[in-house]
TIVO-2410 file (N, C-alpha, C; in nm, 3 decimals):
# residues 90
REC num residu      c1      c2      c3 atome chaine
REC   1      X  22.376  13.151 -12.744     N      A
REC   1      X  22.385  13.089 -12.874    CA      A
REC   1      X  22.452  13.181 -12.975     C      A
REC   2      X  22.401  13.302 -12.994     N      A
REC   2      X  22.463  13.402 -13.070    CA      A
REC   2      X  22.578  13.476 -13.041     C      A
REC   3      X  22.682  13.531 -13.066     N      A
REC   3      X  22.744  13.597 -13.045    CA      A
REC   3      X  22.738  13.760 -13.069     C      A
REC   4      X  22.744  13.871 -12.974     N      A
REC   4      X  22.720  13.968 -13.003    CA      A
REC   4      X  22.786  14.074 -13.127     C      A
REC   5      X  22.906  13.995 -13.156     N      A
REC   5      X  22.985  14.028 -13.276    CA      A
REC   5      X  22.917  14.008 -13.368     C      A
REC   6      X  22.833  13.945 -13.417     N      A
REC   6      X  22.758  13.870 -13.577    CA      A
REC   6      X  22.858  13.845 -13.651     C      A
REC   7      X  22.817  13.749 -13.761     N      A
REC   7      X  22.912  13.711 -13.920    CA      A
REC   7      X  22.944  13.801 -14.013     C      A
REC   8      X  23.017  13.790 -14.051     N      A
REC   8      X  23.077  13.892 -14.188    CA      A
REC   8      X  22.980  13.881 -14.281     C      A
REC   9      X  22.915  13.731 -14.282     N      A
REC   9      X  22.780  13.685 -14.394    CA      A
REC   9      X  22.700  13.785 -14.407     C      A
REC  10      X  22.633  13.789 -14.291     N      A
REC  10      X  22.491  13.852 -14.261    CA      A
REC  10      X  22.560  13.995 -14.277     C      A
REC  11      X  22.652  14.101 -14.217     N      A
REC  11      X  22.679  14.204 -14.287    CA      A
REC  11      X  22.660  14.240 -14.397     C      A
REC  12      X  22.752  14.178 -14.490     N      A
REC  12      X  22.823  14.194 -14.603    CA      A
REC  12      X  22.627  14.200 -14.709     C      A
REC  13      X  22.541  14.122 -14.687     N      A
REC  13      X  22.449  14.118 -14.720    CA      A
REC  13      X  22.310  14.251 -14.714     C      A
REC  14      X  22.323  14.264 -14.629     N      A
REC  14      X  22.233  14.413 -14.574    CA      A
REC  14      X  22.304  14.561 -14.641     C      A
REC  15      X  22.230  14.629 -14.687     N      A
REC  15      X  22.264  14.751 -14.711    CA      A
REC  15      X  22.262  14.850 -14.636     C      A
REC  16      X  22.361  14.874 -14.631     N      A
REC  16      X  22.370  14.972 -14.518    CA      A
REC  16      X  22.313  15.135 -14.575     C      A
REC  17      X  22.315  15.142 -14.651     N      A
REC  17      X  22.275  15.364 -14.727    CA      A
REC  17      X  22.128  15.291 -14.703     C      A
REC  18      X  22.034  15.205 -14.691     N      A
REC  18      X  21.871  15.191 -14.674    CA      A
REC  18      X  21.829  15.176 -14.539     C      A
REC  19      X  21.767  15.229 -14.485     N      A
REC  19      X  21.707  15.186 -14.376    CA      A
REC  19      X  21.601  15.095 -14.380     C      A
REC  20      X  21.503  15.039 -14.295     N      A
REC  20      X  21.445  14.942 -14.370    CA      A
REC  20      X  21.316  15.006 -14.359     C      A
REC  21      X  21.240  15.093 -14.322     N      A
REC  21      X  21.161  15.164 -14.332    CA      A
REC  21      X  21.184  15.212 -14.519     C      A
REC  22      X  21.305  15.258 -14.527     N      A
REC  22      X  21.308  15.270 -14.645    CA      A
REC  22      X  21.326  15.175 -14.783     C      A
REC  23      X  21.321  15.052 -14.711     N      A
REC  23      X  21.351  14.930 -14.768    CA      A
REC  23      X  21.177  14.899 -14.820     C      A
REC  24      X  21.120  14.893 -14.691     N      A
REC  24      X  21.015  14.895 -14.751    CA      A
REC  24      X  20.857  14.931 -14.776     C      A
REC  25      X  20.935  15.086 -14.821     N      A
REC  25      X  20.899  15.189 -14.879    CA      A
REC  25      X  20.880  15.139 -15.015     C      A
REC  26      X  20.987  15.122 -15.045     N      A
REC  26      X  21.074  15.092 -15.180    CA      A
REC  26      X  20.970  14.955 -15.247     C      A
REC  27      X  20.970  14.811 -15.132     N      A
REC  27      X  20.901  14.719 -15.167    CA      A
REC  27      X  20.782  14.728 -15.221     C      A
REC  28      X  20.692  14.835 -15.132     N      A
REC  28      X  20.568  14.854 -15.125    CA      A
REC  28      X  20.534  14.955 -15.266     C      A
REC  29      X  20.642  15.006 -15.319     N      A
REC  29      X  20.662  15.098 -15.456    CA      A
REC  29      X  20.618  14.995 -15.527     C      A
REC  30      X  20.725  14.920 -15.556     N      A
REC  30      X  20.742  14.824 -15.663    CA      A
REC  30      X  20.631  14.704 -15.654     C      A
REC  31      X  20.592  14.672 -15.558     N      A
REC  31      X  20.440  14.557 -15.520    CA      A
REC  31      X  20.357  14.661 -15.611     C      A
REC  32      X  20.369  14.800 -15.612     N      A
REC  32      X  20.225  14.855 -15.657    CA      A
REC  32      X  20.234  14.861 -15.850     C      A
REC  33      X  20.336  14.883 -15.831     N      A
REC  33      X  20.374  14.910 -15.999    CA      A
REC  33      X  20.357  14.803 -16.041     C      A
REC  34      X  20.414  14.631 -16.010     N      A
REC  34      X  20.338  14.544 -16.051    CA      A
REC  34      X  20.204  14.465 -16.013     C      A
REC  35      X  20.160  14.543 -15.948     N      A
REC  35      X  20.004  14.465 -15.944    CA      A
REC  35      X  19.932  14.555 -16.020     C      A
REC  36      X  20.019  14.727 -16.051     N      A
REC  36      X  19.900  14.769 -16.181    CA      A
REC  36      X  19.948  14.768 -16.292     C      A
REC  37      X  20.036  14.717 -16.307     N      A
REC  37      X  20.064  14.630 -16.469    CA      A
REC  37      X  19.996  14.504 -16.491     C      A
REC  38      X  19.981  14.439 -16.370     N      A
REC  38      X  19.886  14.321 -16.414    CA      A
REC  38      X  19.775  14.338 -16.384     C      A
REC  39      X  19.724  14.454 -16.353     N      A
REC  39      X  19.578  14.473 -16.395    CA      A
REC  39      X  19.528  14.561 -16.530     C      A
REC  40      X  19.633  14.616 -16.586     N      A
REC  40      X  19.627  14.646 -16.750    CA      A
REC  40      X  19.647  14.830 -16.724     C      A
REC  41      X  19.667  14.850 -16.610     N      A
REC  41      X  19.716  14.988 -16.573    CA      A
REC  41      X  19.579  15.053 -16.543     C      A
REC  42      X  19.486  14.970 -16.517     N      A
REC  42      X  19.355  15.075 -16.432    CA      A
REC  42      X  19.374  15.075 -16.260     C      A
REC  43      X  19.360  15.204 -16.226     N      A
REC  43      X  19.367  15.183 -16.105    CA      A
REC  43      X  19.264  15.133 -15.973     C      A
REC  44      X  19.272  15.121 -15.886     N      A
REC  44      X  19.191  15.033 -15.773    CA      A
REC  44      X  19.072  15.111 -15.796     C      A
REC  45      X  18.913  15.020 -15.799     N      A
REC  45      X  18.809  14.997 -15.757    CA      A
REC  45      X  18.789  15.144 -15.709     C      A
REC  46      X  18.698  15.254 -15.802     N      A
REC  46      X  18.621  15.363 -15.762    CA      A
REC  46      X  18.508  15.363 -15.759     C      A
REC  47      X  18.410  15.415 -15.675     N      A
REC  47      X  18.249  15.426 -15.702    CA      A
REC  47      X  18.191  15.517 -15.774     C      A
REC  48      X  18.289  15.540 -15.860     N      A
REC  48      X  18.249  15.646 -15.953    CA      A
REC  48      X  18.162  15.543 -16.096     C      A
REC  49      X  18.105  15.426 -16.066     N      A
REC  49      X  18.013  15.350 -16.154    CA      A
REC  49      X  17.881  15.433 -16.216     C      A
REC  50      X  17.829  15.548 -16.139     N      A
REC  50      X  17.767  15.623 -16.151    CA      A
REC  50      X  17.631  15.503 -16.133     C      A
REC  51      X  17.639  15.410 -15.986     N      A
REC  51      X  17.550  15.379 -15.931    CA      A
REC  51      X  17.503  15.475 -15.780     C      A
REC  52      X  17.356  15.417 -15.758     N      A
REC  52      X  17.404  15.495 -15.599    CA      A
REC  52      X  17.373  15.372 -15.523     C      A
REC  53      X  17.461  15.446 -15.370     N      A
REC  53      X  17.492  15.314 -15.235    CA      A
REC  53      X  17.367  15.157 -15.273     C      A
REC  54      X  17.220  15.252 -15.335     N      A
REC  54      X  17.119  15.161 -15.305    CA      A
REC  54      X  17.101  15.097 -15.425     C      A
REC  55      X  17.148  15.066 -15.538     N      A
REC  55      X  17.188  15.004 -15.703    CA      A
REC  55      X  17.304  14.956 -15.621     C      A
REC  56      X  17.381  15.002 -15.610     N      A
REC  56      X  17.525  14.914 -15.629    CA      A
REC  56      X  17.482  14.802 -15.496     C      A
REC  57      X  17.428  14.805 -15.388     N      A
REC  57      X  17.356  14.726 -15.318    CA      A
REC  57      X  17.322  14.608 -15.374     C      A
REC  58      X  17.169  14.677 -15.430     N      A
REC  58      X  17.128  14.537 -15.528    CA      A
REC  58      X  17.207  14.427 -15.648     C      A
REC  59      X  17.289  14.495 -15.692     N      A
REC  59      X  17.387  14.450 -15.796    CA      A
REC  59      X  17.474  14.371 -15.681     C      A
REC  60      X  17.534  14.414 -15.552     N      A
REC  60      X  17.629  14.321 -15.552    CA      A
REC  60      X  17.514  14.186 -15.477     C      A
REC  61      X  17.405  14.208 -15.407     N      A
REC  61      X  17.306  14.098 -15.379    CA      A
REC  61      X  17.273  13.988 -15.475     C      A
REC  62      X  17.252  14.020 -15.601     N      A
REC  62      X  17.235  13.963 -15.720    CA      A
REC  62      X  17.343  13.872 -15.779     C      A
REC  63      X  17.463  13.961 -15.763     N      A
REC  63      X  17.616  13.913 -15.762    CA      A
REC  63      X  17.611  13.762 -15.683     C      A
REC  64      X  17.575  13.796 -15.550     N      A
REC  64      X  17.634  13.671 -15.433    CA      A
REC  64      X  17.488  13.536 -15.459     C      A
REC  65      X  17.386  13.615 -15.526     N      A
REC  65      X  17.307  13.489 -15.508    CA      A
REC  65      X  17.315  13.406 -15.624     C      A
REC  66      X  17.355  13.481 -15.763     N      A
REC  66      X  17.417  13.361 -15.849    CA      A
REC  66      X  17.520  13.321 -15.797     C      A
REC  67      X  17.644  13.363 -15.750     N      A
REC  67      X  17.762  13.340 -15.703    CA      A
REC  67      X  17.716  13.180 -15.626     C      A
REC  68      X  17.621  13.197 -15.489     N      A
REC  68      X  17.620  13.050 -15.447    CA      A
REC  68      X  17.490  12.992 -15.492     C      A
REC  69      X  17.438  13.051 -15.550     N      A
REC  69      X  17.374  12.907 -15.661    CA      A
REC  69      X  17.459  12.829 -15.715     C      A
REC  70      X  17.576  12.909 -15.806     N      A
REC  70      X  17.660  12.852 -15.853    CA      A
REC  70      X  17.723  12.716 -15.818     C      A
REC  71      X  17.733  12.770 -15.662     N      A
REC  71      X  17.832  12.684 -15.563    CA      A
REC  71      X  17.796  12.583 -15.559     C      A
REC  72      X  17.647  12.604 -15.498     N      A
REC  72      X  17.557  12.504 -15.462    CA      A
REC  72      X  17.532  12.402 -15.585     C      A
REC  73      X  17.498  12.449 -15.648     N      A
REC  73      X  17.526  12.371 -15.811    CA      A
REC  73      X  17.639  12.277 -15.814     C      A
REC  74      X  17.725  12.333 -15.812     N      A
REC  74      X  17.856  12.269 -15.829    CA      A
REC  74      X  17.870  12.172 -15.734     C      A
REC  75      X  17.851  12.167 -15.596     N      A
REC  75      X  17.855  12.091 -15.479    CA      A
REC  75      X  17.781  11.966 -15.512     C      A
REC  76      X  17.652  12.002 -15.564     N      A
REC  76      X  17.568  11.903 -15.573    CA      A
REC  76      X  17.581  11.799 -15.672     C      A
REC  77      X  17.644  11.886 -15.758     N      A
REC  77      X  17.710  11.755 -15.903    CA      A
REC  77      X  17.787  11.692 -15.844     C      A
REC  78      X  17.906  11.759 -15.744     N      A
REC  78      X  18.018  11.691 -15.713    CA      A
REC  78      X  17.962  11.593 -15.628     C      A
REC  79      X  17.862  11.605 -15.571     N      A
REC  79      X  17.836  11.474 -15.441    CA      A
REC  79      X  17.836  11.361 -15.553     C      A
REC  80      X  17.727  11.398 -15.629     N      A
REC  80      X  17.698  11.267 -15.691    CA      A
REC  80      X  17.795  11.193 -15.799     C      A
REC  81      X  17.891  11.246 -15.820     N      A
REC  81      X  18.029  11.215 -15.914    CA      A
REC  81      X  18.094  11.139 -15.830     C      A
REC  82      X  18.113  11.209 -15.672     N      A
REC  82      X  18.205  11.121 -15.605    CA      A
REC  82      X  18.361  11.142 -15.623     C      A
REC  83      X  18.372  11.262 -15.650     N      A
REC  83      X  18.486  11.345 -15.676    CA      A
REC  83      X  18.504  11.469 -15.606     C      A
REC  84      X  18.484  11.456 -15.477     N      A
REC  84      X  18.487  11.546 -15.383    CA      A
REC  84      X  18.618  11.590 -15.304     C      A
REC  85      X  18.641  11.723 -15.237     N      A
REC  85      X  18.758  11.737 -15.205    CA      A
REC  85      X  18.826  11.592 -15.083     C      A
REC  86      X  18.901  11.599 -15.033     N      A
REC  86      X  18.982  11.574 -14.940    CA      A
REC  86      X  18.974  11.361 -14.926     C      A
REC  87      X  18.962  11.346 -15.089     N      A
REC  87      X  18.966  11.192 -15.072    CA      A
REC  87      X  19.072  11.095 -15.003     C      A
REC  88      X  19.068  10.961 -14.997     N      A
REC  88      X  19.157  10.921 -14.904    CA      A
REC  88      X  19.298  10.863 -15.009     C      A
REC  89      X  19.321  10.976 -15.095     N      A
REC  89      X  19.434  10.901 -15.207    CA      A
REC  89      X  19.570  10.885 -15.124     C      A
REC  90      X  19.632  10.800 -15.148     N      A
REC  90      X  19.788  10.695 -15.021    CA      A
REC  90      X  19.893  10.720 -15.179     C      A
***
């Protein structure tokens, strides 16, 4: 199907001075610079909360059981609304 020559297209397109290791190097630069601009320039999640393993434990337990109360909450309104996901709309 292919020809071992390739298109002038697909050349002319690729940079040749990058390797792609260094390509994406480069990507993985720039992914980081904007995901910490859109987090307001703090950097990733430290445990320096000045909790210990057995607090930050309980906090995130506390976290997940409002979390699906929440859910559950929400589920349960939705049954009875009748506005539930995956209706049969044509």
């Amino acid at each position: 199907m292919y020809s071992s020559q390739g298109s002038a297209s697909y050349l002319c397109c690729k940079s040749p001075s990058l390797s792609s290791k260094s390509q994406n190097r480069f990507s993985s630069e720039k992914d980081r610079e904007r995901a910490q601009a859109r987090n307001g320039g703090k950097g990733s999640k430290t445990k320096d909360d000045g909790l210990t393993p057995e607090q930050r434990r309980e906090r995130d337990a506390k976290a997940l059981q409002e979390k699906t109360a929440k859910k559950a909450a929400q589920t349960a309104g939705g049954e009875s609304s009748g506005g539930g996901k995956g209706g049969n709309k044509k």
